[in-house]
PAMI-139185 format. One record per residue (C-alpha): z, x, y; residue in one letter; residue number from 0. Coordinates in pm, 1 decimal, m for minus. Example, Ala and Ser with C-alpha at 12.3 -4.5 7.8 and 13.67 -1.06 7.14 Angstrom:
<rs>
<r Z="780.0" X="1230.0" Y="m450.0" residuo="A" num="0"/>
<r Z="714.0" X="1367.0" Y="m106.0" residuo="S" num="1"/>
</rs>
This chain:
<rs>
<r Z="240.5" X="m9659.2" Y="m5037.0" residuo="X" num="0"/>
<r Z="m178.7" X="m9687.9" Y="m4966.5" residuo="X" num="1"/>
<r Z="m212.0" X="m9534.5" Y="m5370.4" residuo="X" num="2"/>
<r Z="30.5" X="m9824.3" Y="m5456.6" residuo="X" num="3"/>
<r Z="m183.9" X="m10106.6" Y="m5250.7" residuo="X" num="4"/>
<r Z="m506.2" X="m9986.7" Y="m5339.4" residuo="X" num="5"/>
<r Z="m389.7" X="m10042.4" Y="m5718.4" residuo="X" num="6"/>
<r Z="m277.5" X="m10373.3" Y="m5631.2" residuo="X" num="7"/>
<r Z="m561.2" X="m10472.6" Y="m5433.5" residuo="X" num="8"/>
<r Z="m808.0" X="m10351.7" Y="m5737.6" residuo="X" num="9"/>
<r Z="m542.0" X="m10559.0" Y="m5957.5" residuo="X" num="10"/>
<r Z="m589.7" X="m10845.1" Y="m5782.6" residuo="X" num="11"/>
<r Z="m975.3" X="m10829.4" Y="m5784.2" residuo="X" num="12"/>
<r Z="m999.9" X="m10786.2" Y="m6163.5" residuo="X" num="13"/>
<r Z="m722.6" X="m11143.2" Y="m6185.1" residuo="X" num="14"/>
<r Z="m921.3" X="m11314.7" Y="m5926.5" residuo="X" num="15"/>
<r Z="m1230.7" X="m11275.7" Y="m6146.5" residuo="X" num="16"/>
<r Z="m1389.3" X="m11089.2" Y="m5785.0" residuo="X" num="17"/>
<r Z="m1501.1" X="m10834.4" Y="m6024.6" residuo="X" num="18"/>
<r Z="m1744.7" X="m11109.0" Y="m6254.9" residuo="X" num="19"/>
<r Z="m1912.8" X="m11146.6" Y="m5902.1" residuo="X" num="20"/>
<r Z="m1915.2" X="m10755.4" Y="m5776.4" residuo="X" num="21"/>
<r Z="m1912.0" X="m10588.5" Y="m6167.2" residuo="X" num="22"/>
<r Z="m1908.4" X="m10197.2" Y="m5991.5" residuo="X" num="23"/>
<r Z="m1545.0" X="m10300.3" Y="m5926.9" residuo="X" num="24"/>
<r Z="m1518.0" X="m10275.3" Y="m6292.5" residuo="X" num="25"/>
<r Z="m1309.1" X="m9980.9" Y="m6452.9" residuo="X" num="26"/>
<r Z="m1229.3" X="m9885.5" Y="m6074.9" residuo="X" num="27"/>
<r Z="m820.1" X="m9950.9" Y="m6112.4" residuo="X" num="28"/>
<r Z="m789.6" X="m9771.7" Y="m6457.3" residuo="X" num="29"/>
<r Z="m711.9" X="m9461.4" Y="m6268.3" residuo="X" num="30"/>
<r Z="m486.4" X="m9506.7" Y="m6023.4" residuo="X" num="31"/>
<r Z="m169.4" X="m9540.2" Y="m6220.5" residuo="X" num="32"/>
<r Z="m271.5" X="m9172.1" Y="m6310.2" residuo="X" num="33"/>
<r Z="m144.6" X="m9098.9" Y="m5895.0" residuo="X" num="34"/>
<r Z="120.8" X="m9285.7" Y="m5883.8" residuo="X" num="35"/>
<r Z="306.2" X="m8993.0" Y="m6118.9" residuo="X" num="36"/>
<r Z="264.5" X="m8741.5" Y="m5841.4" residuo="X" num="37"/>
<r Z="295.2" X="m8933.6" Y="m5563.5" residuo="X" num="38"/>
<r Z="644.4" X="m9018.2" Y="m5683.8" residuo="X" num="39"/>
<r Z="670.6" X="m8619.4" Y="m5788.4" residuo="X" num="40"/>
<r Z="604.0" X="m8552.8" Y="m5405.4" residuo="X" num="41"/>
<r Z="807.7" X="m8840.8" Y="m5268.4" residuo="X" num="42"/>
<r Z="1156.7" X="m8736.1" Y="m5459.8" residuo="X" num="43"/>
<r Z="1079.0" X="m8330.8" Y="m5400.8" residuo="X" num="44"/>
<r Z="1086.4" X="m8412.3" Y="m5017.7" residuo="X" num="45"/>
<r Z="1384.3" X="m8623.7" Y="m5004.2" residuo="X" num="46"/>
<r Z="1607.2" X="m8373.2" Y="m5238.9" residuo="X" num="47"/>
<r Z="1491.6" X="m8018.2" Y="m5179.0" residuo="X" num="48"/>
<r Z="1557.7" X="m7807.7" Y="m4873.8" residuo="X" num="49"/>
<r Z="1257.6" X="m7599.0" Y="m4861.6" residuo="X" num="50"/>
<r Z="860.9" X="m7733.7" Y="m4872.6" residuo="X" num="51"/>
<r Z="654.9" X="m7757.8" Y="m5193.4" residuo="X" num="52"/>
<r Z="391.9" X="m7511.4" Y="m5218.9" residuo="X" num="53"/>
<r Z="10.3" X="m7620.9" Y="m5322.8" residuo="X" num="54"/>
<r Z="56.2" X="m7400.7" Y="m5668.5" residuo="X" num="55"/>
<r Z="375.0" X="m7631.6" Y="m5740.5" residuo="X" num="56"/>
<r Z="210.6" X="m7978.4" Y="m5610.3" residuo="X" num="57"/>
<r Z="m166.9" X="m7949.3" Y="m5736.4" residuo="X" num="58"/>
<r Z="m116.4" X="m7894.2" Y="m6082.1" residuo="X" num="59"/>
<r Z="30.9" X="m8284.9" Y="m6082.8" residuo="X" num="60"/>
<r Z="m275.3" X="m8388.5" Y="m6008.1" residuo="X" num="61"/>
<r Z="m524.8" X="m8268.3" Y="m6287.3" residuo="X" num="62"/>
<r Z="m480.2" X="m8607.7" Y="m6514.8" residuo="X" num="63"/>
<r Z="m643.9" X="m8741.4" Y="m6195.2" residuo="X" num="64"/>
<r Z="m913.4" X="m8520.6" Y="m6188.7" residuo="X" num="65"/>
<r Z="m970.2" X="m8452.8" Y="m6513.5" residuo="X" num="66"/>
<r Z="m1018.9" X="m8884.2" Y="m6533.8" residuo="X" num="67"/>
<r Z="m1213.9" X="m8940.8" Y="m6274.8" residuo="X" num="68"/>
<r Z="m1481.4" X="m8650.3" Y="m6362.4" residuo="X" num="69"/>
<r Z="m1466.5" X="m8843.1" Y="m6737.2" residuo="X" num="70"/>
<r Z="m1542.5" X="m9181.0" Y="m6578.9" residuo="X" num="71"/>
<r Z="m1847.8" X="m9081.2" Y="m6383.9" residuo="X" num="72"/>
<r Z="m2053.1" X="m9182.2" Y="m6634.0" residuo="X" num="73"/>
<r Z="m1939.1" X="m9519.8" Y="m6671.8" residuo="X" num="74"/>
<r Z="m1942.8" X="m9521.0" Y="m6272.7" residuo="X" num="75"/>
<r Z="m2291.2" X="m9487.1" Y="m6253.0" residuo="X" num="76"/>
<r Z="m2406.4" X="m9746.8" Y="m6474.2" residuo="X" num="77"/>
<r Z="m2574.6" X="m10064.3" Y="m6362.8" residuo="X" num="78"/>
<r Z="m2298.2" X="m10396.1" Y="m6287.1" residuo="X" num="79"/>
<r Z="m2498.0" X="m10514.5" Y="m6553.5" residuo="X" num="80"/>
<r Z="m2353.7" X="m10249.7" Y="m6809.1" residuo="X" num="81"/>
<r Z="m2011.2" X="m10213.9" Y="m6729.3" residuo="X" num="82"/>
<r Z="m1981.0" X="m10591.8" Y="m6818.7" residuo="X" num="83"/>
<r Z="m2143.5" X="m10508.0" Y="m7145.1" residuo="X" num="84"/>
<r Z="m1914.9" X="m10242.9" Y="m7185.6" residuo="X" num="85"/>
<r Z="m1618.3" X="m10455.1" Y="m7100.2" residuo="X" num="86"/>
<r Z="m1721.8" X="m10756.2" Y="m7295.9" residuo="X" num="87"/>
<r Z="m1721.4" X="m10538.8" Y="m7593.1" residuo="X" num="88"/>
<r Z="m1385.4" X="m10366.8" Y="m7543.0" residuo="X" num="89"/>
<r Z="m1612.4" X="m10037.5" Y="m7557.2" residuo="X" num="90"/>
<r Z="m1691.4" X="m10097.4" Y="m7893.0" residuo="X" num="91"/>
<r Z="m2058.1" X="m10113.0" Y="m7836.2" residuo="X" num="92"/>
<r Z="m2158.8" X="m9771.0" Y="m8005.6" residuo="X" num="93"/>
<r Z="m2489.3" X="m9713.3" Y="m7766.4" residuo="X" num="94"/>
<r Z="m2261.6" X="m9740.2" Y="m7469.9" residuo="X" num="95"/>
<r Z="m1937.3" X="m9537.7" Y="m7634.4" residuo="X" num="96"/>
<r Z="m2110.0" X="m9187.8" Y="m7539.9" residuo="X" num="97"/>
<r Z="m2133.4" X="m9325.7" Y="m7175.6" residuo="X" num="98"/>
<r Z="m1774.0" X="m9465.4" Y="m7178.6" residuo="X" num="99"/>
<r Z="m1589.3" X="m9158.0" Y="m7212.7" residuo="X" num="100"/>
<r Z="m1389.3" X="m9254.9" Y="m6907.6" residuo="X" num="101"/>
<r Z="m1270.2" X="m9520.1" Y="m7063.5" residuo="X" num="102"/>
<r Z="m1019.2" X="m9348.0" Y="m7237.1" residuo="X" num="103"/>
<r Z="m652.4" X="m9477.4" Y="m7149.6" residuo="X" num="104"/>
<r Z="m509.6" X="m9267.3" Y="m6883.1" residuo="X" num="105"/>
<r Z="m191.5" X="m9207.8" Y="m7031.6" residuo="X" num="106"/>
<r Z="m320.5" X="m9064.7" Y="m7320.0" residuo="X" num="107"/>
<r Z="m494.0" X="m8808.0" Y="m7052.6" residuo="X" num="108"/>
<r Z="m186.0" X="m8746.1" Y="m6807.2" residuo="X" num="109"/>
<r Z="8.4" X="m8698.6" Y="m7159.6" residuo="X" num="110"/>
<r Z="m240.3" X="m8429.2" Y="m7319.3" residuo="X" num="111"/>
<r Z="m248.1" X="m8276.0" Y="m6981.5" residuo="X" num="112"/>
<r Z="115.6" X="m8245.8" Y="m6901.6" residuo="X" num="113"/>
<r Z="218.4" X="m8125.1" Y="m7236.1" residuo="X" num="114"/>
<r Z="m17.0" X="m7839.0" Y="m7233.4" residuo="X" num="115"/>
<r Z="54.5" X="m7739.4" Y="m6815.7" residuo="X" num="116"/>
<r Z="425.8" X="m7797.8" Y="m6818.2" residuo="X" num="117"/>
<r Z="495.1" X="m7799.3" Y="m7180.2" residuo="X" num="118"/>
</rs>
């Protein structure tokens, strides 16, 4: 439930326009969708199975995650000045693109990922 709020909460700064006025809110709800996966993973495996989950069955659920958020650093750390650049320009800006590699969509991530761990 808090990975669902904190998505909607993010949501509702980017439709409020709160993140023209605070831009390092920018880019921060593009990976939370990414939990919601696992989250759900977790949720139905403690409702339906008998015994607990081990970490080696759960953790492995979680790599889109962290394989996004170490990708977006970079775009993290720019200046609120910069991420509206970036966003202006729907990434296309070509100075900016090598510092925008976590703006890739995050299902094409979660995707690659779980095809090649549970494929």
């Amino acid at each position: 439930m808090a990975v669902i709020a904190i998505h909607q909460l993010l949501f509702y700064f980017t439709y409020s326009g709160l993140t023209d006025q605070y831009p390092h809110l920018l880019g921060l709800s593009r990976l939370w969708p990414v939990l919601h996966g696992p989250f759900l993973f977790l949720y139905v495996s403690a409702v339906t199975q008998e015994k607990p989950l081990r970490a080696r069955q759960v953790l492995p659920h979680f790599i889109p995650f962290l394989i996004l958020a170490v990708l977006a650093i970079p775009f993290y750390l720019l200046s609120g000045a910069e991420k509206i650049v970036v966003f202006a320009a729907n990434g296309r800006n070509i100075i900016m693109r090598s510092r925008m590699v976590g703006m890739v969509p995050p299902e094409v991530i979660s995707n690659l990922v779980y095809r090649e761990v549970f494929g």
